[in-house]
VOKOL-144695 format. One record per residue: residue number from 1; chain; x, y, z of N, C-alpha, C in turn. Coordinates in nm, 3 decimals, always signed. Example, Ala and Ser with C-alpha at 12.3 -4.5 7.8 and 13.67 -1.06 7.14 Angstrom:
REM VOKOL-144695
<num: 1&cadena: A&nx: +1.319&ny: -0.569&nz: +0.780&cax: +1.230&cay: -0.450&caz: +0.780&cx: +1.320&cy: -0.330&cz: +0.780>
<num: 2&cadena: A&nx: +1.285&ny: -0.225&nz: +0.708&cax: +1.367&cay: -0.106&caz: +0.714&cx: +1.290&cy: +0.003&cz: +0.787>
//
This chain:
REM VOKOL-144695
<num: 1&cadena: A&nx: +3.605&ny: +4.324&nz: +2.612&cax: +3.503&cay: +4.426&caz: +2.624&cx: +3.366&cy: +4.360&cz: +2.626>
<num: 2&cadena: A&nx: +3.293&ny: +4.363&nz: +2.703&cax: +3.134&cay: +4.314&caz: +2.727&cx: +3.097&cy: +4.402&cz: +2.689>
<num: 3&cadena: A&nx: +2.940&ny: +4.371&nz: +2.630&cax: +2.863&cay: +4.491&caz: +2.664&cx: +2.786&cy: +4.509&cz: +2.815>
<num: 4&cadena: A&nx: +2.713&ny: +4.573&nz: +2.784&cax: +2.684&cay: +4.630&caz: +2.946&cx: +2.532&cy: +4.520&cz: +2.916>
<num: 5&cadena: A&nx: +2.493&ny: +4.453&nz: +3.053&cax: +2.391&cay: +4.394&caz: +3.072&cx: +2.282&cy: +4.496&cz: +3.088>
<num: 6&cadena: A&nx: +2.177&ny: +4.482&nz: +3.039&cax: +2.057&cay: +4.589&caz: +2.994&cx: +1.932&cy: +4.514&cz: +2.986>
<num: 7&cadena: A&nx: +1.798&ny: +4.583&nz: +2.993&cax: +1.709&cay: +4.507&caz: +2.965&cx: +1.667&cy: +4.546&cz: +2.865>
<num: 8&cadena: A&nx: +1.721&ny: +4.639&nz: +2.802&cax: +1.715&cay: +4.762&caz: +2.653&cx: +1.863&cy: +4.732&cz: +2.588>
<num: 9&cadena: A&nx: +1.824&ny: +4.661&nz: +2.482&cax: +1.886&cay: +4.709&caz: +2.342&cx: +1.954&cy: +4.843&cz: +2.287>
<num: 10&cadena: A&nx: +2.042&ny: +4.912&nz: +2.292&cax: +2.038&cay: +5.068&caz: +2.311&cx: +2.113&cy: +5.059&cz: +2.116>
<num: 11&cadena: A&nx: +1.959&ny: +5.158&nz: +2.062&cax: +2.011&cay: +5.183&caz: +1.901&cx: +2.026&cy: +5.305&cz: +1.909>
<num: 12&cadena: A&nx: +2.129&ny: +5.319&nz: +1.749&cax: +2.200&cay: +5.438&caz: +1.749&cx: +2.084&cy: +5.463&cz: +1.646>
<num: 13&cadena: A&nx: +2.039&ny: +5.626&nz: +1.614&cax: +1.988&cay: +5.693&caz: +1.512&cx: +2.018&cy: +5.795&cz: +1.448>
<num: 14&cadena: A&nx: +2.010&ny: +5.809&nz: +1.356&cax: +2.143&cay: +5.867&caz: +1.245&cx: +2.070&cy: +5.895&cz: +1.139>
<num: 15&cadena: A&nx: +2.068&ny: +6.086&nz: +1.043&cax: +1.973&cay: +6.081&caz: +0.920&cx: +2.053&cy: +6.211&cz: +0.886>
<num: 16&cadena: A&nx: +2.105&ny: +6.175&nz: +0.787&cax: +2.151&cay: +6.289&caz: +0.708&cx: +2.031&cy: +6.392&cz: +0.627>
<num: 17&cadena: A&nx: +2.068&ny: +6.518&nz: +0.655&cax: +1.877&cay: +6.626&caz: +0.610&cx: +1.812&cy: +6.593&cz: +0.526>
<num: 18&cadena: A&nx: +1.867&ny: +6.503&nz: +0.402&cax: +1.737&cay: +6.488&caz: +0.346&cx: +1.703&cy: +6.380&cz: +0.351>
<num: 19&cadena: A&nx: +1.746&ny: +6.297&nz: +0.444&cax: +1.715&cay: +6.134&caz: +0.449&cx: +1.631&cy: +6.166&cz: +0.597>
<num: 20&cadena: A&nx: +1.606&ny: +6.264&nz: +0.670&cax: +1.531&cay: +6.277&caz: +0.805&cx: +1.422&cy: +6.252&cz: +0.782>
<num: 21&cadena: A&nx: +1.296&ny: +6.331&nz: +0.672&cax: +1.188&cay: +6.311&caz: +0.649&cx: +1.182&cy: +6.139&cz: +0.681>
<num: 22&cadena: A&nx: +1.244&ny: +6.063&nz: +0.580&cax: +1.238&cay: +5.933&caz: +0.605&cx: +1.233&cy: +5.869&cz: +0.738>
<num: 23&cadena: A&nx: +1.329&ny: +5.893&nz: +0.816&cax: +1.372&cay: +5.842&caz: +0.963&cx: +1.249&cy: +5.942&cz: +1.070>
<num: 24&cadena: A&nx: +1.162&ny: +6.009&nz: +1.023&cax: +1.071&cay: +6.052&caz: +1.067&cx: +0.927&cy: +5.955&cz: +1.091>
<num: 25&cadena: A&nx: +0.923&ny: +5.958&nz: +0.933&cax: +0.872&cay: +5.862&caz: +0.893&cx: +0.839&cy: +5.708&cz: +0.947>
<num: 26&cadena: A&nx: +0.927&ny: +5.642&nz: +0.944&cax: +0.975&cay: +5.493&caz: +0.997&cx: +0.977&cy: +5.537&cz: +1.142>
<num: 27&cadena: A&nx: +1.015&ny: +5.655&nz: +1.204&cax: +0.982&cay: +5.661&caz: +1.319&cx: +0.832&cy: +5.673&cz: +1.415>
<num: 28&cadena: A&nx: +0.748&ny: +5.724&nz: +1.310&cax: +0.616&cay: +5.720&caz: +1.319&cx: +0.595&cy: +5.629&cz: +1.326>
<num: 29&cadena: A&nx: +0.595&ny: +5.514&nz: +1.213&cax: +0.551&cay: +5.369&caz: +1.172&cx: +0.594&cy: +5.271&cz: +1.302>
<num: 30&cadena: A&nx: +0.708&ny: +5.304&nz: +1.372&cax: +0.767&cay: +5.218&caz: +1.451&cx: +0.757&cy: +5.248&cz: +1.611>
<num: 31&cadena: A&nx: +0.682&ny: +5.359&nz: +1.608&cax: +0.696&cay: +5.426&caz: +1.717&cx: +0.749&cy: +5.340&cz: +1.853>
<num: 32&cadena: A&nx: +0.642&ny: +5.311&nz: +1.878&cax: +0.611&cay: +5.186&caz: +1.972&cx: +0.711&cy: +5.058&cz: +2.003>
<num: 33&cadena: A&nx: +0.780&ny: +4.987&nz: +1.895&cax: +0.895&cay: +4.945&caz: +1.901&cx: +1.003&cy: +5.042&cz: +1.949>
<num: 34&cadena: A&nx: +1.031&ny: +5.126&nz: +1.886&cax: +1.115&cay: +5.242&caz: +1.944&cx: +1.139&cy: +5.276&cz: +2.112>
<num: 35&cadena: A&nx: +0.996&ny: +5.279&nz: +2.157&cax: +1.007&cay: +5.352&caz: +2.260&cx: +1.055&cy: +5.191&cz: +2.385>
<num: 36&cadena: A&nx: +1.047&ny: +5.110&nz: +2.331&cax: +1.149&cay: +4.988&caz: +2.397&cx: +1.271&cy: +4.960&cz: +2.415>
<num: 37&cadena: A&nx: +1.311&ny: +5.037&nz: +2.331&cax: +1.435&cay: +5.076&caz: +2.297&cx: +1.545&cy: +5.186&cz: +2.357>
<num: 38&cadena: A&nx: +1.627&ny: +5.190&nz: +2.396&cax: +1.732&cay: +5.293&caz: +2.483&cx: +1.776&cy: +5.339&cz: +2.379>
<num: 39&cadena: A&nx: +1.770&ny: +5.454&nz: +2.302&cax: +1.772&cay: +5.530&caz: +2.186&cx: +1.860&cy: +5.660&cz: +2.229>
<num: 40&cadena: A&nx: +1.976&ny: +5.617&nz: +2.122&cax: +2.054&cay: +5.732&caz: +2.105&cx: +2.092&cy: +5.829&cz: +1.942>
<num: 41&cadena: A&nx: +2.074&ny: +5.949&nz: +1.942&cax: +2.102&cay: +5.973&caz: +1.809&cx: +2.209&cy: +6.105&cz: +1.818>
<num: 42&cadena: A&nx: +2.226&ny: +6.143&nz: +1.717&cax: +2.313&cay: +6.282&caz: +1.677&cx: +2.218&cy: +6.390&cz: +1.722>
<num: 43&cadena: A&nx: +2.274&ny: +6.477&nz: +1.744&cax: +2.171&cay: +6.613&caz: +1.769&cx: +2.096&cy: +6.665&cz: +1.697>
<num: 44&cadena: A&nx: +2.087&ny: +6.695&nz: +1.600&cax: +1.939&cay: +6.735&caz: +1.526&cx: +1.866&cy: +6.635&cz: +1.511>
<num: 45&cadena: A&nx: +1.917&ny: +6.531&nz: +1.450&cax: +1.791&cay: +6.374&caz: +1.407&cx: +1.753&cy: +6.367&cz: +1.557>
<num: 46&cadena: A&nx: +1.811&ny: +6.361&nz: +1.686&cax: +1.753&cay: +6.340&caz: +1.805&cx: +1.666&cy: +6.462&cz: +1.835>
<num: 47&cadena: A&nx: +1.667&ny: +6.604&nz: +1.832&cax: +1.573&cay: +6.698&caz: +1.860&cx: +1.437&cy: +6.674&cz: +1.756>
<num: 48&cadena: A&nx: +1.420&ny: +6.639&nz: +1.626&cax: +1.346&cay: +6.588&caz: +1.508&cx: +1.302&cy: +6.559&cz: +1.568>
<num: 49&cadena: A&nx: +1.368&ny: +6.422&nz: +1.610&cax: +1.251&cay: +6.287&caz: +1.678&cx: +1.152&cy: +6.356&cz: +1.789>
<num: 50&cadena: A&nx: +1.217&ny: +6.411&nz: +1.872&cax: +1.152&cay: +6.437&caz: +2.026&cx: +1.046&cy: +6.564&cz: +1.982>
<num: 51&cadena: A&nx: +1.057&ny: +6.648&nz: +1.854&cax: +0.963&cay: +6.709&caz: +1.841&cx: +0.864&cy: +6.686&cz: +1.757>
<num: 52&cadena: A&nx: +0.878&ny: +6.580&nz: +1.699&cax: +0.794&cay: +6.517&caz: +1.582&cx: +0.744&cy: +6.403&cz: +1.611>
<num: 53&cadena: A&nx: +0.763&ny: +6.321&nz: +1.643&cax: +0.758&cay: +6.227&caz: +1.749&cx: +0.656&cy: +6.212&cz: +1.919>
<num: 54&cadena: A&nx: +0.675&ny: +6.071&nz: +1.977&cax: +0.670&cay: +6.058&caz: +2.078&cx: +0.765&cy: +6.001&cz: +2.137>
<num: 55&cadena: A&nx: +0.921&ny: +6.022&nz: +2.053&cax: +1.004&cay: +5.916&caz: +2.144&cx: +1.099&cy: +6.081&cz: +2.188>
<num: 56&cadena: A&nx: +1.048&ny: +6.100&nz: +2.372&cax: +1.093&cay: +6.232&caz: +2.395&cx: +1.221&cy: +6.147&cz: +2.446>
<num: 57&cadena: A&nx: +1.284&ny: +6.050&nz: +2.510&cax: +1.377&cay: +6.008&caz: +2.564&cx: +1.511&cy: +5.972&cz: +2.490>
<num: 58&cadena: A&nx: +1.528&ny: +6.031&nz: +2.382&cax: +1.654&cay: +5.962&caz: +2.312&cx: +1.785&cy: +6.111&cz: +2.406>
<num: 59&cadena: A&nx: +1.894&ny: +5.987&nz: +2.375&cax: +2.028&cay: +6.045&caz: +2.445&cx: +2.078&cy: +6.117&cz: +2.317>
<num: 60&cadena: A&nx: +2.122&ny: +6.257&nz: +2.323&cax: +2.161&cay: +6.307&caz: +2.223&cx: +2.350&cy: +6.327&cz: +2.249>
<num: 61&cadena: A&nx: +2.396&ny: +6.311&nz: +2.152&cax: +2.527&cay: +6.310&caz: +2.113&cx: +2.567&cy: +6.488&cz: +2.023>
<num: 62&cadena: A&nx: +2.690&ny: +6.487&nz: +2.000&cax: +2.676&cay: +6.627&caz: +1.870&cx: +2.628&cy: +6.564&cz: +1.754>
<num: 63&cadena: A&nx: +2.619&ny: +6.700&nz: +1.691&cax: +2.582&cay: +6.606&caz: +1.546&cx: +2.700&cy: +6.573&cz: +1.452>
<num: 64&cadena: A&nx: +2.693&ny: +6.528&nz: +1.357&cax: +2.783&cay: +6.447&caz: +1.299&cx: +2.890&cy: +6.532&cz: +1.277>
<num: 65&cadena: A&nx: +2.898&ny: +6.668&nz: +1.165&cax: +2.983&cay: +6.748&caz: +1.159&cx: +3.072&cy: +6.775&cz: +1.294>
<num: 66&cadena: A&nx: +3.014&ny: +6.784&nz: +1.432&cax: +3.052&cay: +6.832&caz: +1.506&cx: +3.157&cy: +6.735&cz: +1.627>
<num: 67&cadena: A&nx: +3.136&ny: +6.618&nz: +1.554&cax: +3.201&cay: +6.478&caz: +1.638&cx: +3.115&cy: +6.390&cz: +1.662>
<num: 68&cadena: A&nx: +3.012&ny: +6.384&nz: +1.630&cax: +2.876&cay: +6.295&caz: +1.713&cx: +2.879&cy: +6.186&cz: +1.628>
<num: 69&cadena: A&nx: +2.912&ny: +6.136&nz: +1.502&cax: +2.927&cay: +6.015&caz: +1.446&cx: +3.076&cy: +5.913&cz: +1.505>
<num: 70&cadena: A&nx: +3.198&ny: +5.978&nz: +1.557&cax: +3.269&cay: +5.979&caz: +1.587&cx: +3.256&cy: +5.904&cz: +1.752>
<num: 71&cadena: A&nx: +3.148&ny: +5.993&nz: +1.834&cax: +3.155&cay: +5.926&caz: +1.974&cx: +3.063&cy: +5.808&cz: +1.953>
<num: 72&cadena: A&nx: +2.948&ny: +5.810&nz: +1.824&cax: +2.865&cay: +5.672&caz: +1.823&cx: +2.962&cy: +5.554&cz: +1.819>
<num: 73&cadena: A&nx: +3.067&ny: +5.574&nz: +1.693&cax: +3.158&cay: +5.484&caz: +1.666&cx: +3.239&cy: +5.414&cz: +1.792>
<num: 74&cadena: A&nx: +3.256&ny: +5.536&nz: +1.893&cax: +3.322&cay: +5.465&caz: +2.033&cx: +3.240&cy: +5.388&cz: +2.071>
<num: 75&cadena: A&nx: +3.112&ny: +5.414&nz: +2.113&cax: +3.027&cay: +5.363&caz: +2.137&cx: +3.009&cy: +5.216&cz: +2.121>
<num: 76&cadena: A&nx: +3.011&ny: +5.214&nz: +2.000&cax: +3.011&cay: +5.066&caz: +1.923&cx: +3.147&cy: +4.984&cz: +2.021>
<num: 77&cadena: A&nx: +3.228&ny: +5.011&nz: +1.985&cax: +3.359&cay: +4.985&caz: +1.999&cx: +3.348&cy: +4.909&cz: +2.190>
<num: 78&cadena: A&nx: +3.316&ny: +5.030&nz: +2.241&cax: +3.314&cay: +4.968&caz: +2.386&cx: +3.194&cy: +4.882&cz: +2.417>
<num: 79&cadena: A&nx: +3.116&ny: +4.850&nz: +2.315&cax: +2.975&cay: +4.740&caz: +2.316&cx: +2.873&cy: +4.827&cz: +2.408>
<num: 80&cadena: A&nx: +2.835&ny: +4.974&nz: +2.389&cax: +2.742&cay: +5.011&caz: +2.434&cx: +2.633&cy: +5.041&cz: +2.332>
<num: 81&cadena: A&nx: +2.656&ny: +4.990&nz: +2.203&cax: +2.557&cay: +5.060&caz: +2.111&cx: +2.528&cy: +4.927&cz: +2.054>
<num: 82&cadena: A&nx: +2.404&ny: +4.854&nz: +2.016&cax: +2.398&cay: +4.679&caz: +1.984&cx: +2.344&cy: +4.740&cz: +1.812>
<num: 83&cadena: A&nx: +2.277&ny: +4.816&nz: +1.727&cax: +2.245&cay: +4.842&caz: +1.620&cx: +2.261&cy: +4.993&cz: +1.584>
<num: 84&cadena: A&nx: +2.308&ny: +4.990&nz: +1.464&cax: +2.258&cay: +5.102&caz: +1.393&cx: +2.184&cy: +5.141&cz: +1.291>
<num: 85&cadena: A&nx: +2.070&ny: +5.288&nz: +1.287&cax: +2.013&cay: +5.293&caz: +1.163&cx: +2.055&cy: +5.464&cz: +1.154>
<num: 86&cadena: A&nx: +2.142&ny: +5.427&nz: +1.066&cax: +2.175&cay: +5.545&caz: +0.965&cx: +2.124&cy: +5.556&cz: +0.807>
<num: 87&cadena: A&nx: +2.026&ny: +5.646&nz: +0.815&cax: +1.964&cay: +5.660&caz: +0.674&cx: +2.105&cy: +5.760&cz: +0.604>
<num: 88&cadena: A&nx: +2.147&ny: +5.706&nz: +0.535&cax: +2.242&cay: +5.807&caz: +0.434&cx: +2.190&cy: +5.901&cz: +0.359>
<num: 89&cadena: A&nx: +2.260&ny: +5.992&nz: +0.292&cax: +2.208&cay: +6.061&caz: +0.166&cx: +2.328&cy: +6.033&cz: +0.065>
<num: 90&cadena: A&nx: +2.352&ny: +5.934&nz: -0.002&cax: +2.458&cay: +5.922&caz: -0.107&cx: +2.456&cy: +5.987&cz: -0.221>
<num: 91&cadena: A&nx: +2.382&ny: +6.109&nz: -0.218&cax: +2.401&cay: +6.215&caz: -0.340&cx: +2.452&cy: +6.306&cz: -0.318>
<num: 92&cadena: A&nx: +2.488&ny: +6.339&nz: -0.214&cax: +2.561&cay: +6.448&caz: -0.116&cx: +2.711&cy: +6.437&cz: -0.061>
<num: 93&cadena: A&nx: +2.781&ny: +6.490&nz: -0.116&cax: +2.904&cay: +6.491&caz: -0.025&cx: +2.870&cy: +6.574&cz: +0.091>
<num: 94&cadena: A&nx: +2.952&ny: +6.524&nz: +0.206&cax: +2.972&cay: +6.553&caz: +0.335&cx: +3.108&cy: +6.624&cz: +0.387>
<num: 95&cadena: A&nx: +3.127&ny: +6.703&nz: +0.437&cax: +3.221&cay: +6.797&caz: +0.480&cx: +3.341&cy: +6.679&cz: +0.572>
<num: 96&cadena: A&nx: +3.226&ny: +6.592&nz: +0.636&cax: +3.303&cay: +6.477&caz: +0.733&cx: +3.270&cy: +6.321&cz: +0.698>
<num: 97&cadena: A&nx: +3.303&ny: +6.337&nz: +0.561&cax: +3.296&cay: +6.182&caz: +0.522&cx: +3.400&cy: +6.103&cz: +0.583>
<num: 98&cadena: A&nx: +3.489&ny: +6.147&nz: +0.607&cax: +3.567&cay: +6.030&caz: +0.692&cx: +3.516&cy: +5.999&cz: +0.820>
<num: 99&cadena: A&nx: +3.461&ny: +6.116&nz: +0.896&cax: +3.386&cay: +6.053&caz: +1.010&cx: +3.245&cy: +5.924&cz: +0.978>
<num: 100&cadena: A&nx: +3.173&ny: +5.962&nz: +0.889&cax: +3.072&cay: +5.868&caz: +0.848&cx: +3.105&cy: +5.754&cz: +0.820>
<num: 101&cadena: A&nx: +3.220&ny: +5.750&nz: +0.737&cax: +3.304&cay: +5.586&caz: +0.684&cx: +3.390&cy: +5.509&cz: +0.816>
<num: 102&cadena: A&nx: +3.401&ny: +5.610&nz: +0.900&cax: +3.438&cay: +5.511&caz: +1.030&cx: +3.351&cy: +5.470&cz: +1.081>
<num: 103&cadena: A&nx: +3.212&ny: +5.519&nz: +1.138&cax: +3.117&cay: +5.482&caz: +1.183&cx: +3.060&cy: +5.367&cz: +1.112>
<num: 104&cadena: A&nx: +3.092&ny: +5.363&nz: +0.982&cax: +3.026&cay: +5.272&caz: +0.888&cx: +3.083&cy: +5.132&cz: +0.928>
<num: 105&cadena: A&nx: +3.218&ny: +5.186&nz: +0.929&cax: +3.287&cay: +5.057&caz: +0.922&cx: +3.335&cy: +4.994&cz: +1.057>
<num: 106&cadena: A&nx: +3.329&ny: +5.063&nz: +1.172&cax: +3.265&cay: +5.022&caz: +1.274&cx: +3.184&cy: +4.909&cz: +1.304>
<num: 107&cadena: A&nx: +3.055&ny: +4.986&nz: +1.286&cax: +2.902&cay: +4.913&caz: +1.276&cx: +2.961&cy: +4.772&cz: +1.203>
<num: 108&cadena: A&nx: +3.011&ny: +4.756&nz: +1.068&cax: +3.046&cay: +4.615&caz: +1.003&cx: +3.150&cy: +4.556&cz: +1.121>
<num: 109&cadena: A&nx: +3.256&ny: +4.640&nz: +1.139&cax: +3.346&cay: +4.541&caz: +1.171&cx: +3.302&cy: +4.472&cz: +1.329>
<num: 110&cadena: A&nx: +3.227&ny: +4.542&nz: +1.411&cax: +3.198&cay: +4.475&caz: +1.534&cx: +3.061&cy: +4.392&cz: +1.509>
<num: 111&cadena: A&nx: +3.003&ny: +4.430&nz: +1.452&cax: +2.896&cay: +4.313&caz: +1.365&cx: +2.751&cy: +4.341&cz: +1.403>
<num: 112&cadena: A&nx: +2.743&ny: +4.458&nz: +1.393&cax: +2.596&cay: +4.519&caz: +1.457&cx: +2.503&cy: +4.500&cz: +1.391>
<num: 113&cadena: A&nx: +2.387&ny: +4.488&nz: +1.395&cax: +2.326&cay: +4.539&caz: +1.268&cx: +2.301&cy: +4.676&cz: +1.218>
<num: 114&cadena: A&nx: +2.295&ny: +4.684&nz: +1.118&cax: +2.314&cay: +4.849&caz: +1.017&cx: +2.235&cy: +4.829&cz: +0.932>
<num: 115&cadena: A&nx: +2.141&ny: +4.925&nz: +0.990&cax: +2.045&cay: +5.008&caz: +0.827&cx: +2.053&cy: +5.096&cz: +0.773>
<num: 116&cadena: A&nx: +2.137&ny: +5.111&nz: +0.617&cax: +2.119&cay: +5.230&caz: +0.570&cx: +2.002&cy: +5.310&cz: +0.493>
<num: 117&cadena: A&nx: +1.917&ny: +5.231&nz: +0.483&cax: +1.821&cay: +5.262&caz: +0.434&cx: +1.670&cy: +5.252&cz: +0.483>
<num: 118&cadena: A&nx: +1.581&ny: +5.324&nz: +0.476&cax: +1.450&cay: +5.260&caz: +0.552&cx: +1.380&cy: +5.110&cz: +0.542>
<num: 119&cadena: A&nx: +1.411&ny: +5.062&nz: +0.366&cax: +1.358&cay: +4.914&caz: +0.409&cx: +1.434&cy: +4.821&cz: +0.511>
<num: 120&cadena: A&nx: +1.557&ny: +4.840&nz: +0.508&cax: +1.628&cay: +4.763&caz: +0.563&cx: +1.610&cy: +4.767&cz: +0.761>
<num: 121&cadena: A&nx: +1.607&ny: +4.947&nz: +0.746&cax: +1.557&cay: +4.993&caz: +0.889&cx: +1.433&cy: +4.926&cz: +0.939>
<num: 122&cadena: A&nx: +1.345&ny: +4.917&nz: +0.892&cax: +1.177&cay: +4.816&caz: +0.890&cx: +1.176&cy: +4.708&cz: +0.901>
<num: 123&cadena: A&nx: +1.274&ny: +4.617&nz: +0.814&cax: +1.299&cay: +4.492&caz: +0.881&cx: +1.413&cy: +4.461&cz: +0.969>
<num: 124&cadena: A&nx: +1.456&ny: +4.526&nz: +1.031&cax: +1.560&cay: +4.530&caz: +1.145&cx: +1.403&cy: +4.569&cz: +1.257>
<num: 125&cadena: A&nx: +1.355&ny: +4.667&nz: +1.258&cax: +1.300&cay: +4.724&caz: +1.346&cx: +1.154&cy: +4.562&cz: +1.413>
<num: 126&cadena: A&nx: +1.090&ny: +4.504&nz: +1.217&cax: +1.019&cay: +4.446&caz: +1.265&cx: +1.104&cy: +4.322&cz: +1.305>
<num: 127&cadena: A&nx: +1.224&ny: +4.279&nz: +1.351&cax: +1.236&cay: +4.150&caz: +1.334&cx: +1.271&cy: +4.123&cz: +1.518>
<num: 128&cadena: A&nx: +1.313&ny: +4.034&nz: +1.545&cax: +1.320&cay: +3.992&caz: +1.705&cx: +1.437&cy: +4.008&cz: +1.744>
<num: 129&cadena: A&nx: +1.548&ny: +4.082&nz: +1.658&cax: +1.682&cay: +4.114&caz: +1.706&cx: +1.680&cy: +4.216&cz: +1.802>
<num: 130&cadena: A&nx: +1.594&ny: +4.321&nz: +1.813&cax: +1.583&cay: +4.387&caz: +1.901&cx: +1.485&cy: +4.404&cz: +2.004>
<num: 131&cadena: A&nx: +1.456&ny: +4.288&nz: +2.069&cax: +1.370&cay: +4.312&caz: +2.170&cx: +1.453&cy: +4.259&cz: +2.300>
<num: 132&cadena: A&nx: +1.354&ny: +4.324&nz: +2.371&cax: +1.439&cay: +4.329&caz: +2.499&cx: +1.516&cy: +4.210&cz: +2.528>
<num: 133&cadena: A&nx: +1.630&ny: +4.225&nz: +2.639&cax: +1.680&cay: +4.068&caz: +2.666&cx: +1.713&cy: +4.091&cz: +2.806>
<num: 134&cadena: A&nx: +1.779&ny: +4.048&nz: +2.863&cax: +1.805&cay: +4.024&caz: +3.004&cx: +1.988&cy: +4.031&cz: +2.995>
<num: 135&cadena: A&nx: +2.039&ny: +4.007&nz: +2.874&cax: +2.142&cay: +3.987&caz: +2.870&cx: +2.201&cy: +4.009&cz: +2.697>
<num: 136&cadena: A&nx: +2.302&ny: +4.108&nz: +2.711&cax: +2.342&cay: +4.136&caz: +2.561&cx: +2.499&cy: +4.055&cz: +2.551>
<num: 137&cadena: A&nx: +2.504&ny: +3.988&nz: +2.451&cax: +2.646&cay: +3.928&caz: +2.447&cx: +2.728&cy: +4.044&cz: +2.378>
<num: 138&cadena: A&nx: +2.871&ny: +4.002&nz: +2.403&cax: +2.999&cay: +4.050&caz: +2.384&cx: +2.993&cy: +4.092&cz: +2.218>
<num: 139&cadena: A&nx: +3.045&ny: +4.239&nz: +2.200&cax: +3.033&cay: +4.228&caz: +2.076&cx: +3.152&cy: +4.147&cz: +1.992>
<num: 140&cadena: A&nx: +3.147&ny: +4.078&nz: +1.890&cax: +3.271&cay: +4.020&caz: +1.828&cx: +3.295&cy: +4.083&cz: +1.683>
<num: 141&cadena: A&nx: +3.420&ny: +4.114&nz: +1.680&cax: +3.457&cay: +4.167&caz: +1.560&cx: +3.449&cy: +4.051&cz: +1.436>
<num: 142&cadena: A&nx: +3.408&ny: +4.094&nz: +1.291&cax: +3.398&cay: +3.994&caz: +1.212&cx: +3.530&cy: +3.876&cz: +1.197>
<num: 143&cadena: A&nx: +3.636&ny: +3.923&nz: +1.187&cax: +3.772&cay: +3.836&caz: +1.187&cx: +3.753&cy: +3.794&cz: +1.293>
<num: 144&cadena: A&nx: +3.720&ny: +3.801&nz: +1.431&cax: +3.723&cay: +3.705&caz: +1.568&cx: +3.644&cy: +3.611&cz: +1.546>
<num: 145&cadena: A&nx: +3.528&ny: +3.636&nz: +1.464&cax: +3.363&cay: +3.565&caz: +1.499&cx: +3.457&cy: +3.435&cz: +1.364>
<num: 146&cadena: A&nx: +3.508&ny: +3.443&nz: +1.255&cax: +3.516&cay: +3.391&caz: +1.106&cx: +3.598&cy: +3.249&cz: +1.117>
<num: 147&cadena: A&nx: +3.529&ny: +3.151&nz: +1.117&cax: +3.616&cay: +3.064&caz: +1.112&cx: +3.753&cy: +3.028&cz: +1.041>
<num: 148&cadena: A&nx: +3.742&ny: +3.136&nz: +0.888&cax: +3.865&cay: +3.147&caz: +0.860&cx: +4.012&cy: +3.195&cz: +0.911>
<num: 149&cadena: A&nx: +3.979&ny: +3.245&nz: +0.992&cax: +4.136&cay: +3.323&caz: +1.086&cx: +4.183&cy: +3.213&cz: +1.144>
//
């Protein structure tokens, strides 16, 4: 599985309701990085953005309850998605926590980067992993990449 050659990085965006304010937030702060970016999110955090925001171009998916964490996870899988930032709310149970823990474990096992949190989102966002490239490599699962296997 390749990923698809791009001149955009394409991140996933992901905010459970009370972690949105935040991903609002950091979306303000980052704007501009963002909008370099081929941006995909769940359906409400993606309508948020585009109305709170200036990033009107993100690809919207369902939202999580509805399967939309589920098709990100394909996503990953077929190397069309290179990062994720999912702000969690870990005080909250979720109706579809098993969908969230696949996505989670996804994101680890093909080796993306993942922010669950906004600091972590900030230095993902400020660092040079995501700027444009000419060419995205193959994603590798952690046991493929590990010299131990």
């Amino acid at each position: 599985m390749e990923r698809a050659v791009s001149k955009k990085p394409r991140v996933a965006l992901v905010a459970h309701d009370h972690s949105k304010p935040a991903l609002l937030s950091l979306a303000r702060d980052h704007e501009s990085t963002l909008k370099e970016l081929d941006l995909v999110a769940t359906q409400h955090t993606g309508e948020l953005l585009a109305r709170h925001t200036g990033l009107t171009s993100v690809r919207l998916v369902a939202s999580g309850p509805l399967g939309g964490d589920l098709v990100l996870a394909s996503e990953i899988v077929k190397g069309r998605i290179h990062a994720l930032i999912f702000l969690c709310d870990t005080t909250q149970t979720h109706p579809h926590q098993s969908d969230i823990k696949a996505l989670l474990r996804v994101a680890t096992l093909y080796n993306i980067p993942l922010a669950t949190n906004p600091a972590t989102a900030t230095l993902l966002l400020s660092s040079d992993m995501l700027k444009p490239a000419t060419h995205l490599e193959k994603p590798r699962r952690i046991r493929e990449a590990s010299p131990l296997h």
